[in-house]
C-alpha positions as CSV (number, residue, x, y, z in Angstrom):
1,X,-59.5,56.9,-39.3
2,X,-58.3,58.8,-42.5
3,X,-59.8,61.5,-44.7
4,X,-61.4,59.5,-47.1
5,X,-63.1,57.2,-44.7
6,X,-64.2,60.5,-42.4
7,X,-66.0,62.0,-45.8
8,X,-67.1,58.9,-46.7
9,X,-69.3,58.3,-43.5
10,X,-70.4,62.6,-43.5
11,X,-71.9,61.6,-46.9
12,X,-74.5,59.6,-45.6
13,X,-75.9,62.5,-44.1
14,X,-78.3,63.7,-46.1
15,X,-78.0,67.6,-47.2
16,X,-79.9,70.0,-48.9
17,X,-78.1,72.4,-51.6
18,X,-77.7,76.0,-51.1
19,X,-75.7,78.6,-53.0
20,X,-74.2,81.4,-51.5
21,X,-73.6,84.4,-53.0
22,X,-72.7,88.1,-52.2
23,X,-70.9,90.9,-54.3
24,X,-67.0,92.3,-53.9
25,X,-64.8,93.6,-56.2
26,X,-67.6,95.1,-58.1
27,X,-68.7,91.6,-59.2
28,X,-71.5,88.6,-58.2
29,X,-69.6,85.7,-56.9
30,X,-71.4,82.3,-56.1
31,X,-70.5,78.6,-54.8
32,X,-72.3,75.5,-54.1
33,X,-72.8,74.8,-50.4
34,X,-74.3,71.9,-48.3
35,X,-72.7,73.0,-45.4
36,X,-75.5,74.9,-44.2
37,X,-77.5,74.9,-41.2
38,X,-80.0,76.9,-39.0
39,X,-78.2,78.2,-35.0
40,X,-81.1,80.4,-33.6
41,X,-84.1,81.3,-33.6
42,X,-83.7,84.8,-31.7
43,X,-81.7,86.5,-33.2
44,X,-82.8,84.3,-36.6
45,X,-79.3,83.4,-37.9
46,X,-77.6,80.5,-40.2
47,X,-73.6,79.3,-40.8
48,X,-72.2,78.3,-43.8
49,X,-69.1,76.9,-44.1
50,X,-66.3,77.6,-46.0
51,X,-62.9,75.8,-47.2
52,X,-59.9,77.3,-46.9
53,X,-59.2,77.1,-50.6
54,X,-62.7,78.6,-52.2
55,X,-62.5,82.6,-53.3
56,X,-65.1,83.4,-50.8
57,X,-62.7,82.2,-47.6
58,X,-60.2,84.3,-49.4
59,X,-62.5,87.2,-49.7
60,X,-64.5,86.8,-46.2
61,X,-62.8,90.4,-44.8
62,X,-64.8,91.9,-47.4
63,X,-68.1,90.1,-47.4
64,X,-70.5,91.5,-45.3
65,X,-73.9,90.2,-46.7
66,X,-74.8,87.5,-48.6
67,X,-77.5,85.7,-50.3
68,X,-78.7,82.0,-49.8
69,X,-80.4,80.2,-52.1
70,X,-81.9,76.7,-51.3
71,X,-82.1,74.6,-54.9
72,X,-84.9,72.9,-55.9
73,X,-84.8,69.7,-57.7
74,X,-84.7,70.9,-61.0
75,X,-81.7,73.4,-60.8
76,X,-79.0,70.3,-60.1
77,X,-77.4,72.4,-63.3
78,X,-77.1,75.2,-61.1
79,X,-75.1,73.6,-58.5
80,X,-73.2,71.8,-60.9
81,X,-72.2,75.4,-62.4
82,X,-71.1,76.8,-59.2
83,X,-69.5,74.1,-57.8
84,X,-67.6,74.1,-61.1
85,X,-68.1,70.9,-62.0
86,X,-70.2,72.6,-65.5
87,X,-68.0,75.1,-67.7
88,X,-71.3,77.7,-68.1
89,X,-72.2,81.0,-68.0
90,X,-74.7,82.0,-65.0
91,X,-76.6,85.4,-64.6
92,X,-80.1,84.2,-63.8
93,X,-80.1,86.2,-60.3
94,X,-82.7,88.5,-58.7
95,X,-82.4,90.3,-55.6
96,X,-83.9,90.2,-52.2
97,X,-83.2,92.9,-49.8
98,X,-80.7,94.2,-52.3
99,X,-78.5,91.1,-52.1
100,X,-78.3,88.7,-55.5
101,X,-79.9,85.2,-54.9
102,X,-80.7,82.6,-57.7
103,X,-84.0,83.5,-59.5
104,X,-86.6,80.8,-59.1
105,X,-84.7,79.0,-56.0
106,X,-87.3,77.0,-53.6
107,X,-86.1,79.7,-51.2
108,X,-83.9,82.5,-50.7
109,X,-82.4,84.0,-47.5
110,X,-81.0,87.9,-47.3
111,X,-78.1,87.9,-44.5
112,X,-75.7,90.4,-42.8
113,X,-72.5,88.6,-41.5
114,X,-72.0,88.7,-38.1
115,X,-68.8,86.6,-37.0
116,X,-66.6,84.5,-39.1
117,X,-64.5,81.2,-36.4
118,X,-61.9,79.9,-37.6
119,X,-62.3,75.7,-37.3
120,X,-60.0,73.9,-38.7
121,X,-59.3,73.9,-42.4
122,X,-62.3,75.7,-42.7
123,X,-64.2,79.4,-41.8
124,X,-67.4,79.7,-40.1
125,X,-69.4,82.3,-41.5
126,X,-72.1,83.2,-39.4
127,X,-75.0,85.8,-40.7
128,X,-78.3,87.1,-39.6
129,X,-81.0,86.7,-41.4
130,X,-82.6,90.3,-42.8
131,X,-85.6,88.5,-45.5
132,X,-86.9,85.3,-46.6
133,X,-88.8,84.5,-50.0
134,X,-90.3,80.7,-49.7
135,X,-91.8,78.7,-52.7
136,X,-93.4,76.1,-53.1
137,X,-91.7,72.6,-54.7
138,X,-89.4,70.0,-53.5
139,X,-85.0,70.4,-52.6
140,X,-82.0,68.9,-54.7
141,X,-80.2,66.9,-52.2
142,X,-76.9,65.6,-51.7
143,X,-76.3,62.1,-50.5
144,X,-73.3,59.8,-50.8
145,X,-71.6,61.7,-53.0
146,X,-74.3,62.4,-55.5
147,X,-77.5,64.0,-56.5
148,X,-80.8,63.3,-55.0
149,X,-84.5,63.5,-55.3
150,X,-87.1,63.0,-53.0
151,X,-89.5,59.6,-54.5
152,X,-92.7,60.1,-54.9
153,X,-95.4,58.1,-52.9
């Protein structure tokens, strides 16, 4: 089995979109993740996961909280932007718990890092969760390599 065939098959799993932010060097730093999940329930904590090449994997000694923002359907921009794959400008951020999350995101999640595992050419970065904001609406989600909405009835 090679790489393309191995990310070819994880793409029909169906993902939200989160971005993950957090603040060092004095600046706001964001990047599209769907590699996001729930571990516990007590303690209440979540893993992201990050690749060996992004700025935050570079930059994990020094992140100690972070925000997570779960898209909603209309800010497909958004993830575009931080996933780089749009050449804009973003500063539409609000904070929760004192942490910058995306203003208007479906919901956000306030976190304390609590161990980073090395596995394989990525970092597990897992975090406590310290506050929650939930909206109301439906998620972007990400499915065979693309963008996706949930159909109406």
């Amino acid at each position: 089995m090679g790489k393309q065939e191995f990310r070819k098959a994880m793409g029909k799993f169906a993902t939200g979109i989160t971005i993950v932010t957090s603040e060092f060097g004095d600046d706001v730093h964001g990047m599209t993740v769907n590699a996001f999940m729930s571990v516990s329930l007590d303690p209440q904590l979540i893993t992201i996961s990050l690749d060996h090449k992004t700025n935050f994997y570079k930059n994990a000694d020094k992140i100690k909280r972070i925000g997570v923002s779960i898209l909603r359907e209309e800010q497909q921009d958004v993830s575009m932007i931080f996933a780089k794959q749009l050449d804009q400008y973003f500063d539409d951020f609000t904070r929760l718990d004192g942490i910058p999350v995306i203003n208007n995101a479906l919901t956000t999640l306030a976190c304390t890092v609590v161990n980073n595992v090395e596995a394989g050419d990525h970092l597990l970065l897992i975090a406590e969760v310290d506050d929650i904001k939930v909206d109301e609406g439906k998620p972007i989600l990400y499915y065979n390599s693309g963008y996706q909405r949930i159909a109406e009835d």
